[in-house]
Backbone as a printed PyTorch tensor [residue, N CA C, xyz], in Angstrom:
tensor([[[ 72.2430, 104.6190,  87.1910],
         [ 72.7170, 103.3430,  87.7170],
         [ 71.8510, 102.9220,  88.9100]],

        [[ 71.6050, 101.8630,  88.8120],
         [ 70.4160, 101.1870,  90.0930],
         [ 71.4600, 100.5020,  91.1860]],

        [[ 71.0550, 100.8760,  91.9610],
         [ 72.5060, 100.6220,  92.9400],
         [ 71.6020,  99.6880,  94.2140]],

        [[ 71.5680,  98.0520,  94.4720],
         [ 71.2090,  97.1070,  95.0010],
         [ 70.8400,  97.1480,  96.4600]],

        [[ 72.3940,  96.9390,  97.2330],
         [ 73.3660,  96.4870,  98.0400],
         [ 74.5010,  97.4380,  99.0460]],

        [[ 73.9930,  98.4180,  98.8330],
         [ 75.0860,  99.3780,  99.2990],
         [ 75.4380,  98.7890, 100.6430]],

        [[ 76.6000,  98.9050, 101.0760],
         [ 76.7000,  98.7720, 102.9210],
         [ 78.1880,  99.8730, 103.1820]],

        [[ 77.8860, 100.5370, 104.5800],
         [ 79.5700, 100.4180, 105.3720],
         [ 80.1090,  99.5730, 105.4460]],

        [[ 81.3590,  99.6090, 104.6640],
         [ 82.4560,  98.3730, 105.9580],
         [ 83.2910,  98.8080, 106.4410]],

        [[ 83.9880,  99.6580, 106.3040],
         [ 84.8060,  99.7210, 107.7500],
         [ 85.3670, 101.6470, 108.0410]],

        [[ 85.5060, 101.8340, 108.5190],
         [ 86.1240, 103.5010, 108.8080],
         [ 88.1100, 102.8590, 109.5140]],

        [[ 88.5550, 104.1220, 108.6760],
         [ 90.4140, 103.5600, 108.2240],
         [ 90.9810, 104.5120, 108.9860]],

        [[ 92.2910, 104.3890, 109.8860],
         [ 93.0930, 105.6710, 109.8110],
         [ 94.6420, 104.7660, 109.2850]],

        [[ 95.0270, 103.4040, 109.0960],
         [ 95.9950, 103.0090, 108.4860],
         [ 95.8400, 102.4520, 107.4010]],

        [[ 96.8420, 101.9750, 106.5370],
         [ 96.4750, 101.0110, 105.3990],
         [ 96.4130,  99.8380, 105.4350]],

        [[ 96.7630,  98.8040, 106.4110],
         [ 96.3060,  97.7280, 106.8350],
         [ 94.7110,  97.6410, 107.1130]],

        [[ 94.2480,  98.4070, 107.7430],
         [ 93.0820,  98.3910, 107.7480],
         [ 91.3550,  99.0750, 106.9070]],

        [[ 92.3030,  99.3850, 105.3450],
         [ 91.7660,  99.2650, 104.1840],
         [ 91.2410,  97.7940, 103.6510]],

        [[ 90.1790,  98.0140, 102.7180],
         [ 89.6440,  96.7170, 102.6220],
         [ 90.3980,  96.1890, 101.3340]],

        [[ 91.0200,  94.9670, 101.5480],
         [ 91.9020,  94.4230, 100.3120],
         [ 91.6170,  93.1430,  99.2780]],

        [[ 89.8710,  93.6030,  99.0760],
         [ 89.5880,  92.9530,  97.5460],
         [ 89.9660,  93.6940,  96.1960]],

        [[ 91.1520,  94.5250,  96.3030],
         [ 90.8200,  95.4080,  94.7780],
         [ 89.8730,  95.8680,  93.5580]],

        [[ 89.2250,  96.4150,  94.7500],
         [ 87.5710,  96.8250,  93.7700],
         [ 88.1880,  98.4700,  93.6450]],

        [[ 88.1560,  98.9000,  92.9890],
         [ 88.1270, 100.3500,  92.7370],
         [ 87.3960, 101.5360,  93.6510]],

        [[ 87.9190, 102.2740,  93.7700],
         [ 87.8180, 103.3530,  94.7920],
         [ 87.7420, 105.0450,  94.1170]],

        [[ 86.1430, 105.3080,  94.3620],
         [ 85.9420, 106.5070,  94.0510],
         [ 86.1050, 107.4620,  95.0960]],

        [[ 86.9700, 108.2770,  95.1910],
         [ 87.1170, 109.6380,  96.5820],
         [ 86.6760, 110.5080,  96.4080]],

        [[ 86.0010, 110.6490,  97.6110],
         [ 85.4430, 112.1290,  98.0550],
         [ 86.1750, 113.3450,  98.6640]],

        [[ 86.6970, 114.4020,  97.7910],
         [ 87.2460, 115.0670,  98.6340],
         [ 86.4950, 116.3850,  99.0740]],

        [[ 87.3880, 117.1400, 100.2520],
         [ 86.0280, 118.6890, 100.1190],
         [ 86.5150, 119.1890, 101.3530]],

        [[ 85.9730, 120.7690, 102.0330],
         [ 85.9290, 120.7390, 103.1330],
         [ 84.4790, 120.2670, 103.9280]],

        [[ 84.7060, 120.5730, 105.2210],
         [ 84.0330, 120.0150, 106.4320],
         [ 82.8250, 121.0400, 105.8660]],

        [[ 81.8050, 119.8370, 105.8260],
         [ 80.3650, 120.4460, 105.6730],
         [ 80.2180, 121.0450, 104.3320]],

        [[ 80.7370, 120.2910, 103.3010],
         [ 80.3410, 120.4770, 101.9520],
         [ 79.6850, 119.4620, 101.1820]],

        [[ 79.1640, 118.5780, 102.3610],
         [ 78.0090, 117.5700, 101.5940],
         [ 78.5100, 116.3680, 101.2910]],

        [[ 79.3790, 115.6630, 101.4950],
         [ 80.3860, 114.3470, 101.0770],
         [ 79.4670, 113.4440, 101.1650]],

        [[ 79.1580, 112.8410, 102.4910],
         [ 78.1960, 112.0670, 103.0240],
         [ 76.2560, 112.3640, 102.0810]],

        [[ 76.0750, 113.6410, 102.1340],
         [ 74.7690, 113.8290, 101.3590],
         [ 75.1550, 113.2430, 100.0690]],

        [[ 76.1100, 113.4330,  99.5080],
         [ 76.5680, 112.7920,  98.3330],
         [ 76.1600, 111.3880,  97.8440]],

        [[ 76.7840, 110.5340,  98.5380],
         [ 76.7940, 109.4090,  99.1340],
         [ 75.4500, 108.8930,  99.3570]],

        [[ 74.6190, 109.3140,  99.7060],
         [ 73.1780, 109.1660, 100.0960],
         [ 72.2350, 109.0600,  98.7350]],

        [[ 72.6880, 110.2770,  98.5150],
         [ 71.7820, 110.4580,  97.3360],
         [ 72.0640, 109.7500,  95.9120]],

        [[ 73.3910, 109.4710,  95.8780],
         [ 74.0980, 108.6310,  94.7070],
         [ 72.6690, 107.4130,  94.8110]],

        [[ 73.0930, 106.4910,  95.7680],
         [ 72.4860, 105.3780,  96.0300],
         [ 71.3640, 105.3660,  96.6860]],

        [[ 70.7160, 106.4800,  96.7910],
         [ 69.1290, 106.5350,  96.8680],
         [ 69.2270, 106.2150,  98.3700]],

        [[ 69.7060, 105.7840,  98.9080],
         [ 69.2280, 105.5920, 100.5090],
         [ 69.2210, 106.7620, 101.2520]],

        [[ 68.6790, 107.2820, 102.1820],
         [ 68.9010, 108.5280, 103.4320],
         [ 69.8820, 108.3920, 104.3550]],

        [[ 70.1100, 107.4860, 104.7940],
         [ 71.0330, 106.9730, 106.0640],
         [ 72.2580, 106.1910, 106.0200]],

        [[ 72.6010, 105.9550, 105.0640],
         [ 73.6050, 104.9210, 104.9170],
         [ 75.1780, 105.8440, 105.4320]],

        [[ 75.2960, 107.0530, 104.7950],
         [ 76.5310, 107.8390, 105.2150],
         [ 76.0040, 108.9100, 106.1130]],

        [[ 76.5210, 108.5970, 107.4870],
         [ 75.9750, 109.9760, 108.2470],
         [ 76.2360, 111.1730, 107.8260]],

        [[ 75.2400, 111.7060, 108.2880],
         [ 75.4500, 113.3880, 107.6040],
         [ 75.2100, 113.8860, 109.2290]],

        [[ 75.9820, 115.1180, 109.1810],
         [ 75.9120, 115.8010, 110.9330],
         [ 75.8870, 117.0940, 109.9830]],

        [[ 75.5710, 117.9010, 111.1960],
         [ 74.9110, 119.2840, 111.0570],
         [ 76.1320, 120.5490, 111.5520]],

        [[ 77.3870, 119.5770, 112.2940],
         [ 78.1320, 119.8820, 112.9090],
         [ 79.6330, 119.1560, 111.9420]],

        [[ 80.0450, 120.6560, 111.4910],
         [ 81.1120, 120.2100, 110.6890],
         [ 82.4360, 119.1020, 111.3920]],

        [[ 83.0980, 118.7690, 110.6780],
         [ 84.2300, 118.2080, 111.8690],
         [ 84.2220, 116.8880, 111.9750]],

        [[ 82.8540, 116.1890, 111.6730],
         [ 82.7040, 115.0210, 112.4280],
         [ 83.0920, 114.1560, 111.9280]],

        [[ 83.8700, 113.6510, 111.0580],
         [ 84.1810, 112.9100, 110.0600],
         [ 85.8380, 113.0580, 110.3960]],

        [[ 86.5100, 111.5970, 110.7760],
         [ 87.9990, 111.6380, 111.4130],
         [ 88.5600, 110.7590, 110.6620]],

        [[ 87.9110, 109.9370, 110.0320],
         [ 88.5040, 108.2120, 109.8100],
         [ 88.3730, 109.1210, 107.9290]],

        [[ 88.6510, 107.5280, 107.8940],
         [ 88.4590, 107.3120, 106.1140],
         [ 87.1610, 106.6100, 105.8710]],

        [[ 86.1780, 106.8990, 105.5770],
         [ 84.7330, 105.8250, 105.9770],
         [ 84.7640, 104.5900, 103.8720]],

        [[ 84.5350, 103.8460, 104.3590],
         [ 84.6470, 102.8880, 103.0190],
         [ 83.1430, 102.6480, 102.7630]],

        [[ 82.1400, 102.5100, 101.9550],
         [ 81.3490, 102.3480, 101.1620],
         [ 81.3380, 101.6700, 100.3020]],

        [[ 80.7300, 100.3090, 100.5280],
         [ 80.9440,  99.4370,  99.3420],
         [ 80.0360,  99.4840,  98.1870]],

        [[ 79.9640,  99.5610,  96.9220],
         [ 78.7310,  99.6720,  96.4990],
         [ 77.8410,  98.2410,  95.1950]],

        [[ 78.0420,  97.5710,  96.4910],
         [ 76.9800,  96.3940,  95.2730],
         [ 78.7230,  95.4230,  94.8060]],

        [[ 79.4200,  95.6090,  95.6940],
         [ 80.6360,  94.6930,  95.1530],
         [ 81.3360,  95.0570,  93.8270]],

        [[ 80.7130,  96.1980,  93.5960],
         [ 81.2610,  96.9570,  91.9820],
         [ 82.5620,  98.0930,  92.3200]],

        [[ 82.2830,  98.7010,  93.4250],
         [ 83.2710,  99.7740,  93.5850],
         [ 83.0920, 100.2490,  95.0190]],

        [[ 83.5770, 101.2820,  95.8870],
         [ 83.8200, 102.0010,  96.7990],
         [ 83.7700, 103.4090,  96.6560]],

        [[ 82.7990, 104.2280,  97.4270],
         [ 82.8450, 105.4390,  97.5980],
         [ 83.4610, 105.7290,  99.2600]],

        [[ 84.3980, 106.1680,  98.9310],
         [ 85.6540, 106.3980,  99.8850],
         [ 85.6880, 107.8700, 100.2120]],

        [[ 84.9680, 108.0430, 101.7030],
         [ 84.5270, 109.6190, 102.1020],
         [ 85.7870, 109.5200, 102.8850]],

        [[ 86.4770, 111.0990, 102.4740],
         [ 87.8300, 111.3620, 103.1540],
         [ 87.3920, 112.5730, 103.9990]],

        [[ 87.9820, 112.6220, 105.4270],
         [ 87.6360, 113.5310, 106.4700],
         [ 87.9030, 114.8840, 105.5810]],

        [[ 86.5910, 115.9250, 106.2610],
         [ 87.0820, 117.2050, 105.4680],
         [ 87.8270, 118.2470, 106.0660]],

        [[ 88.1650, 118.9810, 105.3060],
         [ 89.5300, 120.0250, 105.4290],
         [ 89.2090, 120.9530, 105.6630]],

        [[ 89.6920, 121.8980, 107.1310],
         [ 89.4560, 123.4970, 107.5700],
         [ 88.7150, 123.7810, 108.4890]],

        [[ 88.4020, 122.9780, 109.0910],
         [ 87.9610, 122.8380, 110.5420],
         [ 88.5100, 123.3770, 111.4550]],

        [[ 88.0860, 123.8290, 111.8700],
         [ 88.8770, 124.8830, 112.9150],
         [ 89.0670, 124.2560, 114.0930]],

        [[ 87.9930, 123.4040, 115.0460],
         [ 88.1060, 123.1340, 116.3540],
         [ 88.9360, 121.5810, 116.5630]],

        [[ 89.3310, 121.4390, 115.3420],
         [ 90.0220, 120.0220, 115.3460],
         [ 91.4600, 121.0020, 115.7510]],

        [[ 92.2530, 120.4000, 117.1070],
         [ 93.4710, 120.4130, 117.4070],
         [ 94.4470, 120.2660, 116.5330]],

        [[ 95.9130, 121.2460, 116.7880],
         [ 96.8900, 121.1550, 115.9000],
         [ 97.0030, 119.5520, 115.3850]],

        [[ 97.1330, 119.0960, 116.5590],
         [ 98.0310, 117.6530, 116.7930],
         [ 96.9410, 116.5650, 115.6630]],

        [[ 95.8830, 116.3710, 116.1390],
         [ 94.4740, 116.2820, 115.4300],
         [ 94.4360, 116.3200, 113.6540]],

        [[ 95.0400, 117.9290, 113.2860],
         [ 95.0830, 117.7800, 112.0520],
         [ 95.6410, 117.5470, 111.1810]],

        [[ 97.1950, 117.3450, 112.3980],
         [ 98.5250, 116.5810, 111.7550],
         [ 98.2110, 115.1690, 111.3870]],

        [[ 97.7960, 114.8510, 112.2790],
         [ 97.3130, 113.2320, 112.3440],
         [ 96.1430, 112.6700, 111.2930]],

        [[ 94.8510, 113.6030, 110.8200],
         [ 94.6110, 113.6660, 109.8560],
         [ 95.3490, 113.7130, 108.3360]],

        [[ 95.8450, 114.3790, 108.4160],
         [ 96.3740, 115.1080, 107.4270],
         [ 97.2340, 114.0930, 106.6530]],

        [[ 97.8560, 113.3510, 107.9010],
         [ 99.1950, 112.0870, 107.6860],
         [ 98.3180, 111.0780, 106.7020]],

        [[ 97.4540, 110.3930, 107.3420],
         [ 96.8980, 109.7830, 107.0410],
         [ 96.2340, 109.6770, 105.7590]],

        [[ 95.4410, 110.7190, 105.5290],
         [ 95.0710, 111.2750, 103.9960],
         [ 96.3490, 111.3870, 102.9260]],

        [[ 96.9040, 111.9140, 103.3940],
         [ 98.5730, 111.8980, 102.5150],
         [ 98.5790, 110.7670, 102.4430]],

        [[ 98.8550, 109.6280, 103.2200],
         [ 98.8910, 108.3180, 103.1720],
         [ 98.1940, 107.7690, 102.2190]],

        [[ 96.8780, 107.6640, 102.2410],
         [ 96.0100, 107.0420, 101.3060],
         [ 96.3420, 107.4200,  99.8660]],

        [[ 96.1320, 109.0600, 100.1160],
         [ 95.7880, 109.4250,  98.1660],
         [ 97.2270, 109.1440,  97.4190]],

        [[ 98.4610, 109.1940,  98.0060],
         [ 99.5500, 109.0660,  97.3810],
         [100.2520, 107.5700,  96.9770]],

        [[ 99.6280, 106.5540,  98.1460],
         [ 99.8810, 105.3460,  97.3570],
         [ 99.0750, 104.5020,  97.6190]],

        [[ 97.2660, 104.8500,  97.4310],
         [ 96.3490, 103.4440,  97.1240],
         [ 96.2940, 103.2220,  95.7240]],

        [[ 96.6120, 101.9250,  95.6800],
         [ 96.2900, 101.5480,  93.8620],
         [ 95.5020, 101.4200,  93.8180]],

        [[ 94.1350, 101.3770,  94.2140],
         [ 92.5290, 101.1080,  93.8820],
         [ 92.4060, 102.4330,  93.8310]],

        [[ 92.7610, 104.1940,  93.7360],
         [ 92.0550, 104.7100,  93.3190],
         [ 92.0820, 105.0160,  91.8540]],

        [[ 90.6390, 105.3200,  91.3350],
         [ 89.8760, 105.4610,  90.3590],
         [ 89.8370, 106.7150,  89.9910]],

        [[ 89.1410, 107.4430,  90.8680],
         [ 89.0510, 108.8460,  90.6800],
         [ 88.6100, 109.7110,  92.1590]],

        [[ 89.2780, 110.9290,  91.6100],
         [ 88.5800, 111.4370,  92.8530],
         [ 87.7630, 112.8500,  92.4230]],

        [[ 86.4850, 112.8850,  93.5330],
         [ 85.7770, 113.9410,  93.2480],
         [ 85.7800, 114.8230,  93.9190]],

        [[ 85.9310, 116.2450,  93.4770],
         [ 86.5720, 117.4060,  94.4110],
         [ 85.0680, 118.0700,  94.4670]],

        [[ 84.3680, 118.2270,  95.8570],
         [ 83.2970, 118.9340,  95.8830],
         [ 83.7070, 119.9460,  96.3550]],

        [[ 83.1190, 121.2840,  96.0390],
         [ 83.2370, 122.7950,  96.4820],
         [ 82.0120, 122.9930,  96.4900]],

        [[ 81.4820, 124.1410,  97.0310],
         [ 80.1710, 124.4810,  97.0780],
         [ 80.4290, 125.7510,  96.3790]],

        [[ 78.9520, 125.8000,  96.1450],
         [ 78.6210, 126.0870,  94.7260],
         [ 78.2510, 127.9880,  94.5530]],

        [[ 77.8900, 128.1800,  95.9490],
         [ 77.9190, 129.6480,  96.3450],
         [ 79.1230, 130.2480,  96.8810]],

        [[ 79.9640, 130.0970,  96.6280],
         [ 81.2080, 130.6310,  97.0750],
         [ 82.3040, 130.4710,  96.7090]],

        [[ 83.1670, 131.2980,  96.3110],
         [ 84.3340, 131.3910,  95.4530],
         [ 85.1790, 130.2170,  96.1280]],

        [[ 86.2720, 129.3460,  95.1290],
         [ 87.0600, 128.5720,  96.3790],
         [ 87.8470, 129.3630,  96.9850]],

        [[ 88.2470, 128.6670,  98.3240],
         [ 89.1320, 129.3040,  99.4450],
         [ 90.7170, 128.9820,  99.4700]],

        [[ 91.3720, 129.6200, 100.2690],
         [ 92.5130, 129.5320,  99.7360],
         [ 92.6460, 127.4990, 100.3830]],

        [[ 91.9720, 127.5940, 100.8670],
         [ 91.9240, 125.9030, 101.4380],
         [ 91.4300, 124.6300, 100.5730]],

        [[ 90.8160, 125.5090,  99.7610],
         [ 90.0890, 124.3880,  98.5400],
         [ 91.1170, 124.7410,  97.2600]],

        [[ 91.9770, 125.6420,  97.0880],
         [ 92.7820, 125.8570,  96.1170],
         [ 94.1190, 125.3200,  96.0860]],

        [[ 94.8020, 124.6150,  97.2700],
         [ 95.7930, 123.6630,  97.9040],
         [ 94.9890, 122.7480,  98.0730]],

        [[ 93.7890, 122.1580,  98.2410],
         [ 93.5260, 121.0470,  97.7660],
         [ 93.3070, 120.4050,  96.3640]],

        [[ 92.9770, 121.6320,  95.5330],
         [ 93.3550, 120.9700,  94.4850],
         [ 94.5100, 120.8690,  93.5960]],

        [[ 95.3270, 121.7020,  94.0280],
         [ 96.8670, 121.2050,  93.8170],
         [ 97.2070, 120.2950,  94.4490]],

        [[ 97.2370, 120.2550,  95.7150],
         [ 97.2610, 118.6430,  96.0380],
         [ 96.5540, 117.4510,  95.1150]],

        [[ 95.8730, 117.1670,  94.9250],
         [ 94.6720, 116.5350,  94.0560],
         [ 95.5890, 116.0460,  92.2610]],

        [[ 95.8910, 117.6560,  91.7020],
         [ 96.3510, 117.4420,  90.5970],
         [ 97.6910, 117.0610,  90.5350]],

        [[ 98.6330, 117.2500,  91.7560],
         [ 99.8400, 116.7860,  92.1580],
         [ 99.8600, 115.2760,  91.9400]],

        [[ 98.9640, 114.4480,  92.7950],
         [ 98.6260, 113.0040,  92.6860],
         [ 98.8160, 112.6340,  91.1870]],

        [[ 98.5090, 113.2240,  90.0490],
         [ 98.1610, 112.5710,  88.7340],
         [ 96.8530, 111.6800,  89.0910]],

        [[ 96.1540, 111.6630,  89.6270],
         [ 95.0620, 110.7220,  89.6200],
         [ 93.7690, 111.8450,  88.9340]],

        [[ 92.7600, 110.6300,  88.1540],
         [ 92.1650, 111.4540,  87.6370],
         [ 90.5420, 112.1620,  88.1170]],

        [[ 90.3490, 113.3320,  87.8320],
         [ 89.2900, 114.3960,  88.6700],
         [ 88.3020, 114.6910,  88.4850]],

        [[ 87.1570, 114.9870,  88.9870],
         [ 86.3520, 115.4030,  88.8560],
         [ 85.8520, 116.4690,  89.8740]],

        [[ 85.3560, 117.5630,  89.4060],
         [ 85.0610, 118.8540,  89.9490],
         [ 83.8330, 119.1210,  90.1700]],

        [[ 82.8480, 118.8050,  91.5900],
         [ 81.4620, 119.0300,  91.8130],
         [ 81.0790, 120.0890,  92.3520]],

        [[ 80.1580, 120.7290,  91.5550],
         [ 79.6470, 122.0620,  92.5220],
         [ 78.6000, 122.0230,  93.2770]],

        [[ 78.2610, 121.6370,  94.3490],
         [ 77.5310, 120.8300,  95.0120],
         [ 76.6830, 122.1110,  95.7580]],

        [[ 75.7070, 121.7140,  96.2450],
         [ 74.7150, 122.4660,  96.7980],
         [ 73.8380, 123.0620,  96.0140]],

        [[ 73.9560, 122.8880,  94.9180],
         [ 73.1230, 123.8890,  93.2490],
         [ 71.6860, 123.8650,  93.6420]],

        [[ 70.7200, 123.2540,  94.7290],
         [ 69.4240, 123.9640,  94.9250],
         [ 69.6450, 125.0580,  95.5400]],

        [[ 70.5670, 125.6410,  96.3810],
         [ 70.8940, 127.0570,  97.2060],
         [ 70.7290, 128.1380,  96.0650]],

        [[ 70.8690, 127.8300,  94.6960],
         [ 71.3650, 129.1340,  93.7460],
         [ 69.8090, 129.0040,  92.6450]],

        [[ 69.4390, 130.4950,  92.1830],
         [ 68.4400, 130.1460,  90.9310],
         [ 69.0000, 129.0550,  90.2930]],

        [[ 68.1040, 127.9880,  89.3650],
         [ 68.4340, 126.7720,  88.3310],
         [ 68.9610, 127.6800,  87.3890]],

        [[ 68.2370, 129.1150,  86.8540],
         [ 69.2170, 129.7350,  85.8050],
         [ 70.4500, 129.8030,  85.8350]],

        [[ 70.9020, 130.2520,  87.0490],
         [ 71.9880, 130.7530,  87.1650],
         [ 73.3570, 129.2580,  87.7560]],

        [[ 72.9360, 128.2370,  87.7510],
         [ 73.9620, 127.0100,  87.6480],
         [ 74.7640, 127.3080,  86.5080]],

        [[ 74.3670, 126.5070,  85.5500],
         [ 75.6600, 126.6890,  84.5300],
         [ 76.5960, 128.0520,  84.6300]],

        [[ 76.2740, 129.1060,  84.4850],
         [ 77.3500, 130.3870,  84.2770],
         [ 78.1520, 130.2780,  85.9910]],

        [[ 77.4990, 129.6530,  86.8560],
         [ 78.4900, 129.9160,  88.3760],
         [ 79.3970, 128.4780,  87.9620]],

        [[ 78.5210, 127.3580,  87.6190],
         [ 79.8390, 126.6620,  87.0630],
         [ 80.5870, 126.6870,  86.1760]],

        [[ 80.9610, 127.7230,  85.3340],
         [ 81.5620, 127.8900,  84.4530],
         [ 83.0650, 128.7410,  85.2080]],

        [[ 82.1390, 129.8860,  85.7880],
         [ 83.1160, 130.4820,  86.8270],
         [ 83.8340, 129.9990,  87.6540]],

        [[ 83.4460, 129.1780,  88.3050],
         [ 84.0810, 127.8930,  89.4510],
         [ 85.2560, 127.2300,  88.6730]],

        [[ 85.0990, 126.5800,  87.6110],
         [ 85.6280, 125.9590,  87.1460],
         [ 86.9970, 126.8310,  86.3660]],

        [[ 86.3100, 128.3910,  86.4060],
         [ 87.2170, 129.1660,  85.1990],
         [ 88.7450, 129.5950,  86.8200]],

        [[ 88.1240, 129.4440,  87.8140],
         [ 88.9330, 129.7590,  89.2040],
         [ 90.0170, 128.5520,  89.3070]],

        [[ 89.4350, 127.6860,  89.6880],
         [ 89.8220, 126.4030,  89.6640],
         [ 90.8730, 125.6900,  89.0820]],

        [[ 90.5530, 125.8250,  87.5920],
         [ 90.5880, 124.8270,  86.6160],
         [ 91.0280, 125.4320,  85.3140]],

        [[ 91.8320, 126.6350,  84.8600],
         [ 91.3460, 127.5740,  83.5450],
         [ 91.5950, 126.7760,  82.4940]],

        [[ 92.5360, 126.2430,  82.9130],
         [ 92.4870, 125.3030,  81.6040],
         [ 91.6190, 124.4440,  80.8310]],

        [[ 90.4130, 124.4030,  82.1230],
         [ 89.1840, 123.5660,  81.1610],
         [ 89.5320, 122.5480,  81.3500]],

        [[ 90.8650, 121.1430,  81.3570],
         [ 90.8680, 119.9630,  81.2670],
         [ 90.3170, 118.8910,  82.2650]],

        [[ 89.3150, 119.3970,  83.1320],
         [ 89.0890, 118.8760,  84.5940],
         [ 87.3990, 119.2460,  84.4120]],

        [[ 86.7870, 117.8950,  84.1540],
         [ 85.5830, 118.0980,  84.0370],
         [ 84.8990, 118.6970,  85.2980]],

        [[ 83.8070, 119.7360,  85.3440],
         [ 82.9870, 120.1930,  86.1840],
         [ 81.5690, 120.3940,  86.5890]],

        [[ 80.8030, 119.4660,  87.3700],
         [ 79.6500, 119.1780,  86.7550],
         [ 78.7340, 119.9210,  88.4320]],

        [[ 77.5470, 120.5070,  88.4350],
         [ 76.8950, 120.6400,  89.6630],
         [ 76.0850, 119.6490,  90.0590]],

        [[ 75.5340, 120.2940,  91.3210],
         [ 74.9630, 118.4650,  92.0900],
         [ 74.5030, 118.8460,  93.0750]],

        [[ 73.1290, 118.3360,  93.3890],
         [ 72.3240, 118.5210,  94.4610],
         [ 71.9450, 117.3860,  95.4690]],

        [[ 72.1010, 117.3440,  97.0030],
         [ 70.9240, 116.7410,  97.0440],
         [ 69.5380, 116.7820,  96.9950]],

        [[ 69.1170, 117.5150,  96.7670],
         [ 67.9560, 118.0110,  96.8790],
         [ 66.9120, 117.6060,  95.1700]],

        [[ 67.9320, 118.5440,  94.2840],
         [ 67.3800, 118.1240,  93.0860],
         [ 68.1130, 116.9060,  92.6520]],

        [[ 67.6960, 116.1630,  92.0920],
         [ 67.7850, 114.9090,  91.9940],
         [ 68.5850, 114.8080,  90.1070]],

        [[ 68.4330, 116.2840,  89.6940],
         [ 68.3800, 116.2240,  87.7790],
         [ 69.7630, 116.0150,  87.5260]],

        [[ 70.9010, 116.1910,  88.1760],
         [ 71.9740, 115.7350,  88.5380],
         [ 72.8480, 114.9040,  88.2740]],

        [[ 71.9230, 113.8200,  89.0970],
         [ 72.5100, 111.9000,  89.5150],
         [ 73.2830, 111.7320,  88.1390]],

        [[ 72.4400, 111.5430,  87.0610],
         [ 72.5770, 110.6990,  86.1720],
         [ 74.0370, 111.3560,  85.0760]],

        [[ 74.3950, 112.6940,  85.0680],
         [ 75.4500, 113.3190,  84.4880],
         [ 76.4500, 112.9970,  85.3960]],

        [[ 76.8660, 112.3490,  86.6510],
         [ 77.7860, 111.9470,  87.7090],
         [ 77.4540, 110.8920,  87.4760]],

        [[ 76.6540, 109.8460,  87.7040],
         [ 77.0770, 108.8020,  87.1650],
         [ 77.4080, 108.2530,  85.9500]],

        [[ 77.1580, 108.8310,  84.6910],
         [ 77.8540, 108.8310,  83.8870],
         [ 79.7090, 108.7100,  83.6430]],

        [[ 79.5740, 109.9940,  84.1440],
         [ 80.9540, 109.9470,  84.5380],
         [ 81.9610, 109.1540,  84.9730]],

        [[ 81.2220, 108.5360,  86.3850],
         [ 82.0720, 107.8520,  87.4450],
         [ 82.1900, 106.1850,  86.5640]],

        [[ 80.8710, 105.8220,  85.7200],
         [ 81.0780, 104.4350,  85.0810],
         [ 82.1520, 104.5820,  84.1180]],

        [[ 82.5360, 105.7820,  83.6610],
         [ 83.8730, 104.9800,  82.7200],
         [ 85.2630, 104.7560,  83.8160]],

        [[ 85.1250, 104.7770,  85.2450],
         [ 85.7460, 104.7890,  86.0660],
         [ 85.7710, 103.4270,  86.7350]],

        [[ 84.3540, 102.7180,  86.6480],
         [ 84.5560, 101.3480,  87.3240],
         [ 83.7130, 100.3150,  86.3960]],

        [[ 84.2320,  98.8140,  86.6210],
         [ 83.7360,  97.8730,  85.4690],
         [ 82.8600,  97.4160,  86.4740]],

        [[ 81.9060,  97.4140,  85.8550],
         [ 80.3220,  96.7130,  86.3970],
         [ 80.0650,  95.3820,  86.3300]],

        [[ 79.8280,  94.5960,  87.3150],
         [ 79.8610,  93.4420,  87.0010],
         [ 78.4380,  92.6310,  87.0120]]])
């Protein structure tokens, strides 16, 4: 997908201050420092458009991503941060509850885990949370230049066999780095939004 126009518009912590053209909304979910924002970047070919920090945590709001007036990539603060305050992650936490349980623009959401490491008990309540919603999923194993190219498929198979045993929750890996990727995720995400 050739993607134009990308811009920010706005970073959310209520629902009033969601953007209310009803364009469809793809979510990012994950913990802190599992690449959301690199995501984001690399989807739409730009470097800079979604900050990326080096320093987990940094991500508080709901950041909105418009993309070309077709859809929204909707980066949700990540989960397990340690130096974020009790009070902090209540207040997070509210908020995210807020969104995923009653925005009608979402589409889908994409659960990134990284790709060297078993999930945690923090990424395994997120995706019960996730499958709780009924909204529908997608499972990224993100970071896949960190691991031999041989050895992708069989760790995503495993990931997914942790995860997911049932198989019904597609699971695909994803780099920024390698680029061979893009096009099996976007695949995906277009039977998710109408192109105009």
């Amino acid at each position: 997908m050739l993607v134009k126009n990308p811009k920010f518009e706005i970073s959310a912590v209520r629902s009033n201050q969601y953007p209310a053209n009803g364009l469809p909304e793809i979510v990012l979910v994950g913990k802190s420092n599992v690449g959301k924002s690199s995501f984001v970047n690399t989807m739409i070919n730009r470097k800079k458009l979604a900050r990326t920090s080096s320093e987990p945590g940094k991500t508080r709001q709901i950041n909105f991503y418009n993309i070309d007036d077709n859809f929204y990539f909707v980066d949700l603060p990540g989960y397990g941060y340690s130096k974020m305050s009790k009070k902090e992650q209540e207040q997070v936490g509210k908020f995210i509850e807020e969104y995923l349980f009653h925005r009608k623009e979402i589409s889908l959401i994409i659960f990134l885990v990284d790709i060297r490491h078993n999930p945690t008990e923090n990424d395994r309540l997120m995706y019960n949370y996730i499958i709780s919603s009924g909204l529908p999923c997608l499972i990224l194993a993100n970071k896949a230049d960190k691991i031999a190219k041989t050895k992708v498929d069989a760790t995503v198979k495993n990931l997914q066999k942790q995860l997911n045993p049932l198989g019904d929750i597609t699971t695909l890996p994803f780099s920024s780095e390698r680029k061979i990727y893009q096009d099996d995720v976007w695949k995906f995400i277009e039977q998710f939004i109408e192109l105009s």
